[in-house]
N, C-alpha and C positions, 0 to 999 in steps of 0.2 A: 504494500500500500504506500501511494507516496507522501512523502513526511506533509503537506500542504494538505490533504484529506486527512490523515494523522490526529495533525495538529486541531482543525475543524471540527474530528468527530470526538474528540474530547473536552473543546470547548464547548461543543452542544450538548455532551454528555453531564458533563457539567451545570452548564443551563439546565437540561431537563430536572436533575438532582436537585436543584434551586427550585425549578418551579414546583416539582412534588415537594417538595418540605412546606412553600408557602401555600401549598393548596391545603395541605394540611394543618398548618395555622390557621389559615383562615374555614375551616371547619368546626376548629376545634372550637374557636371563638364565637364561632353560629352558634354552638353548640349551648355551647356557656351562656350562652346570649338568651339562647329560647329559655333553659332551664330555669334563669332568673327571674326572667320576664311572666311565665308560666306562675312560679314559686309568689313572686308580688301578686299576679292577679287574683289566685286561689285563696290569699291571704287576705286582701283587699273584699276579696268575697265573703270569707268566713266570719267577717266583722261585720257585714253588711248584713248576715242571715242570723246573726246572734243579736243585733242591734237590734234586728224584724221581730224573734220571737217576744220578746220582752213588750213589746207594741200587740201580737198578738195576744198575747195573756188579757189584755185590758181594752179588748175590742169586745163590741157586741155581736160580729160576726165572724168567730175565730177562723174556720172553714174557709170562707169567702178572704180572710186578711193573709193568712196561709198560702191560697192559692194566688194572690197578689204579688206577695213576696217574690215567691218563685217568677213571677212571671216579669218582674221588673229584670231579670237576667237576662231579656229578650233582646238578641243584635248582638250580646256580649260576644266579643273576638276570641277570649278565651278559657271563658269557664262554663260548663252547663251546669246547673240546677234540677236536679228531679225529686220530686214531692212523694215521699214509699207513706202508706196507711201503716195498719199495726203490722199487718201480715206481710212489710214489704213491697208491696204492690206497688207500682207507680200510678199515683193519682194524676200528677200533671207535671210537663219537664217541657222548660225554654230551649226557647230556638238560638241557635247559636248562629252569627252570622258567617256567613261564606265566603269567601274572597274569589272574584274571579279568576285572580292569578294562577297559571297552573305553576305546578311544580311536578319535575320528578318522582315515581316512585321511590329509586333506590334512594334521593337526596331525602324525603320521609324518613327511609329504614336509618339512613346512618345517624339525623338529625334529632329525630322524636322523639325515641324511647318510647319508656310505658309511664301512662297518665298517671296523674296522683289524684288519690281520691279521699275526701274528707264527710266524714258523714257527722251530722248533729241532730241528735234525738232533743225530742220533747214531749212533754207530756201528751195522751193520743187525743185526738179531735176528733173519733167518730170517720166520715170519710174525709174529713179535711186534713188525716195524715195524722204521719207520727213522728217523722224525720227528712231531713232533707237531705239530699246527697251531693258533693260537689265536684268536679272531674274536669279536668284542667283536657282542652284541644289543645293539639300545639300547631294544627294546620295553616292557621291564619299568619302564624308570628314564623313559620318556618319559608313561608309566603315570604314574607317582609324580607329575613336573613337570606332568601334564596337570591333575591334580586342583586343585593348587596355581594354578598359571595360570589356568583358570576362575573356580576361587574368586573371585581378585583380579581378574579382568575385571569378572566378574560384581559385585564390593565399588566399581567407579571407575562402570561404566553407570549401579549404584544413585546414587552418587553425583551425579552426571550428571544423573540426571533427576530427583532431589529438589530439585538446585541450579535445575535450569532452572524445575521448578513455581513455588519457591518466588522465585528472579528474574522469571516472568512476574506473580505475583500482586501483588510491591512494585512492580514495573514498572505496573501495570495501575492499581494505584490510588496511584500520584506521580503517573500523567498524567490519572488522571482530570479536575482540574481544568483540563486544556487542552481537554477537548471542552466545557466550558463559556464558557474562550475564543472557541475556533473559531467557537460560537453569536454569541457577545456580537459581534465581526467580523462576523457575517450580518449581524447586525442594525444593524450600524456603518455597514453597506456600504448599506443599503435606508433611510437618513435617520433609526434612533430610534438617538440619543444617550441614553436616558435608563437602558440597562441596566448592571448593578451586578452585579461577580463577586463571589461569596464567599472573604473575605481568611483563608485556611485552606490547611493543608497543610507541603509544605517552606517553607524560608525562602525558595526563589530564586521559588519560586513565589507566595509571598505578595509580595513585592516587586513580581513581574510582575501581580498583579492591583490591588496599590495604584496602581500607572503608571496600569494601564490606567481604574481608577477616577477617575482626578484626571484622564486625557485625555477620557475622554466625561464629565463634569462643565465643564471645558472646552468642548468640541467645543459641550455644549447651550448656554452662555452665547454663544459667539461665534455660533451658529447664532440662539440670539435676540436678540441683537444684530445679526445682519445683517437677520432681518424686519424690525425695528425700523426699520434706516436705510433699507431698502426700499423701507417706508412713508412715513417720513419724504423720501423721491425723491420717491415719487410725488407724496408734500402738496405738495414745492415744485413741483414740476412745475405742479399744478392751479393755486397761486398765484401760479406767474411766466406762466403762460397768461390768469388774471384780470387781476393787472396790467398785461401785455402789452393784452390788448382795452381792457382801463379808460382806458388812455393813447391809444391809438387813438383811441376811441369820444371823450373828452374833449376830447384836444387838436389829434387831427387832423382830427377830423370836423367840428367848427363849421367849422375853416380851409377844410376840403374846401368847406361847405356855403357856407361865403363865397364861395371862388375862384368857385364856380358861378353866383352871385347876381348877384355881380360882371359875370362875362362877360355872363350875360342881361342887366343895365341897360348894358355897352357896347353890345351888338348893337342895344336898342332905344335908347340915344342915337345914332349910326350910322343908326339908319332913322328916327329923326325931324329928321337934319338938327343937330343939338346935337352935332360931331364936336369943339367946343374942351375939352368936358366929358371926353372919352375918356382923355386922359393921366393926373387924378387915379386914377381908377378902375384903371387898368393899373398902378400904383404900387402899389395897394392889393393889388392882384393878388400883385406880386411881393414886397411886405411877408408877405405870407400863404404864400405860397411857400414865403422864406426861413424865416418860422419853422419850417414843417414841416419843410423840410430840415436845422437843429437837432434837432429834438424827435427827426427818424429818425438824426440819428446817435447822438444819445444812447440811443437803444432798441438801436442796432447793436452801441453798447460795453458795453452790457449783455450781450447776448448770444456775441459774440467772444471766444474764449477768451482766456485770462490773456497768455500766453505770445506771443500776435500783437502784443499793444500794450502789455508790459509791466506792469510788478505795480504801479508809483505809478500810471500813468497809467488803469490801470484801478480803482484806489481811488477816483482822482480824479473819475473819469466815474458811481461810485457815488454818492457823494458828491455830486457835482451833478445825479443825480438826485433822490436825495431832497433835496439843499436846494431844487429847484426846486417838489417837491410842500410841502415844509413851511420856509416862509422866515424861519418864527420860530427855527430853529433856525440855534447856532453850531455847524458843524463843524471840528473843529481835526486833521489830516493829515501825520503826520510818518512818512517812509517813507525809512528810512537804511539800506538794506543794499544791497550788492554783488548784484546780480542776476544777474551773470555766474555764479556761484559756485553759485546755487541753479538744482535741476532742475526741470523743467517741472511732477510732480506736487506738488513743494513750494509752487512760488508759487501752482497753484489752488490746497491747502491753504490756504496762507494768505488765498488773495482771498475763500475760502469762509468763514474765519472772521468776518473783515471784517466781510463782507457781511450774515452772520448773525446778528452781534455790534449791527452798524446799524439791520438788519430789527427783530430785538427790541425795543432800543432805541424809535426811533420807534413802533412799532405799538403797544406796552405800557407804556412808562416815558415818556410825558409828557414829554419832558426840554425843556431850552432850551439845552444845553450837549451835543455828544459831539465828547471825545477820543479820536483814532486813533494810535496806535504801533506802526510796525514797528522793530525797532531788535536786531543782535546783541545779547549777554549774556556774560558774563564765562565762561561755560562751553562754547562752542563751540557754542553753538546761536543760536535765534532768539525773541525773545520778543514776543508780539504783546497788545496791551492793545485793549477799547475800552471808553470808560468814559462814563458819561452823571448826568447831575443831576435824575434822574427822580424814580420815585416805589419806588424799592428792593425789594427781596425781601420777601416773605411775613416778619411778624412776629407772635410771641403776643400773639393779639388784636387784629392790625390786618391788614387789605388792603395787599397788594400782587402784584408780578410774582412768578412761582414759580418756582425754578430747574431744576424737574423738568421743565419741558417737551417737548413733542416734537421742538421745535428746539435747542436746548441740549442734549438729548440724543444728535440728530447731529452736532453740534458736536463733542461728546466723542468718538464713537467715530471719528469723521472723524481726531484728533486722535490719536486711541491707535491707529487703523491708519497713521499714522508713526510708532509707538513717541515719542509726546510726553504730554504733560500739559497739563490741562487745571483751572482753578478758577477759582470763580464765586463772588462775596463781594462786600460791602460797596463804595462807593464811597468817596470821600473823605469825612470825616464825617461816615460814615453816611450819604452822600446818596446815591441812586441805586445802579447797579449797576455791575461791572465786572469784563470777562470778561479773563484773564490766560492765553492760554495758551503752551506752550513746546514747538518744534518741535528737532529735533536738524538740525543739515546734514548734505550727502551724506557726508564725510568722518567726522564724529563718529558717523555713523549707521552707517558701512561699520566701521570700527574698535572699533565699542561697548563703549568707555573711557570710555565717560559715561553715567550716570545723570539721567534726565530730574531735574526739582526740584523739592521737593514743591510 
């Protein structure tokens, strides 16, 4: 059921509860009402037939003054009078007046009750009686409380259903803006971030559509941010698969293409008899060997995760790879932190900046110098530098590396999905580049009483 009918059929629930309670007040008060009214007039009579006989005692025609009495009850609204002899009998009984008003049965049964009846004996008169009886109608006076009672039902139902119109109609358009919600969620849920509710209406409403506007403005950065690093996987993907064959192709394939050359000039010194010559050759052999078997472990520590061989030693094994492709370069490797302490996706984290900081480096910035630092920070985190004497950032008017990159770019968000910081500036006077960034640990990160820096 939708919350707008909901919310309607409990306020008219509601209402109806209100008007049954006041229908019942004002019953009850009918009620009250006939019983008194009834009680005074029975009373009012009882005084008027004791006042009578006392009159008839000292009449000459007690009979005829008897039957007078009684008959002055005539029209009365609500008592009747009946004149019983000795034996009970009714002599003579007033007409009660009648009301044209109709009234309900069942309003009768609930209103009326049972009549009160007062009887007053006197001495017997022969057929002028012996006693008179008095009996309270309540049809007249139930008459009167009926009109009044409808009225006022009829004054709380209106009431009743002016209130509920008028609560479904404020009701219907407060919520309006939530079926524009509900919408905006489809479309939350089915991948476009890019919808935008109208910041209109009550205040709690306008709050809830500003949230929800700052969340899918949100939602679309971090959703473009993640193509972003997506692609960014896959680039590196494509480029640790090229360098991966390049190394292959380069350094293992001549060795391969030796080892082989090799063995065909023993097999044919071996068949020409020249066996003194075989032992250089077999040296050669395992000279070539061993290099390969170098060259593959350093592709192996490339590939191995962080956490199997540690975060220095796997700097290290970066590092001597690319010093082995480019030997003009110094790299300089300072890695002081507790590794106990840091958890496994922090050190990739950090081996990924390293690495990426290095890749940069070498491929774009020319350098002849890269400095590596891992090292804590006076704020509970960790701060990683790498810094090179290259050929610097993009300047007015001049060439260089650009920090906007596609690698740089996942650098950063690599970076910001550890809630760290990330900048990229100037080297040391102004030479080259140097990427600074600052990761939090598990502990400053679980407690988040710190502020990454700017």
């Amino acid at each position: 059921m939708p919350l707008r009918v909901r919310l309607i059929a409990l306020i008219g629930l509601v209402l109806l509860v209100s008007l049954a309670s006041g229908s019942v007040l004002v019953g009850w008060r009918a009620a009250n009402s006939v019983r008194t009214e009834l009680r005074a007039a029975l009373d009012v009579g009882e005084k008027t037939i004791r006042n009578g006989i006392d009159e008839i005692g000292r009449a000459d025609d007690a009979a005829g003054a008897a039957r007078h009495l009684v008959a002055t009850f005539n029209g009365n609204r609500h008592v009747r009078a009946t004149l019983l002899d000795a034996r009970d009998r009714p002599v003579a009984t007033s007409e009660l007046f009648i009301s044209k008003q109709p009234v309900p049965g069942w309003f009768l049964d609930l209103i009326g009750g049972k009549p009160e009846v007062v009887r007053i004996q006197f001495p017997p008169m022969g057929d002028g009686g012996a006693a008179i009886v008095l009996q309270t109608d309540p049809v007249n006076e139930i008459g009167e409380v009926w009109a009044s009672s409808r009225d006022a039902v009829l004054v709380l139902a209106g009431f009743a259903a002016l209130t509920a119109l008028l609560i479904g109609t404020v009701v219907g358009h407060a919520l309006r803006p939530l079926e524009s919600l509900s919408k905006a969620f489809d479309q939350i849920g089915k991948g476009n971030y890019h919808g935008n509710l109208p910041e209109h209406g009550p205040p709690e409403l306008i709050r809830l559509a500003n949230g929800f506007n700052d969340m899918t403005r949100r939602l679309a950065t971090e959703a473009a941010q993640n193509r972003r690093l997506n692609e960014r996987l896959l680039t590196l993907q494509s480029e640790e698969r090229a360098d991966l064959a390049r190394d292959l192709h380069d350094e293992v394939g001549p060795l391969l293409f030796a080892v082989d050359m090799t063995a065909a000039t023993i097999e044919r010194l071996a068949t020409n008899g020249r066996g003194t010559d075989i032992p250089a050759h077999v040296r050669s052999i395992q000279d070539a060997v061993g290099r390969m078997q170098r060259h593959v472990r350093l592709l192996l520590g490339r590939l191995r995760p962080v956490h199997a061989i540690g975060l220095a030693p796997a700097i290290d094994r970066l590092a001597a790879f690319w010093r082995g492709r480019n030997p003009e370069v110094d790299f300089n490797i300072a890695v002081s932190v507790d590794e106990d302490g840091l958890g496994d996706d922090l050190k990739e984290t950090i081996y990924r900046v390293v690495q990426e900081g290095m890749s940069n480096a070498i491929r774009h910035g020319k350098p002849t110098r890269v400095d590596i630092s891992v090292a804590p920070d006076d704020t509970g985190g960790i701060r990683i530098e790498v810094r090179d004497d290259g050929i610097g950032m993009v300047t007015d008017g001049m060439t260089g590396r650009d920090p906007g990159g596609l690698g740089l770019i996942g650098m950063r968000e690599r970076v910001m999905a550890m809630a760290g910081s990330l900048k990229i500036q100037h080297g040391r006077d102004r030479r080259g580049l140097a990427i600074v960034a600052w990761l939090p640990c598990v502990d400053s990160l679980q407690s988040q009483n710190m502020d990454a820096p700017e």
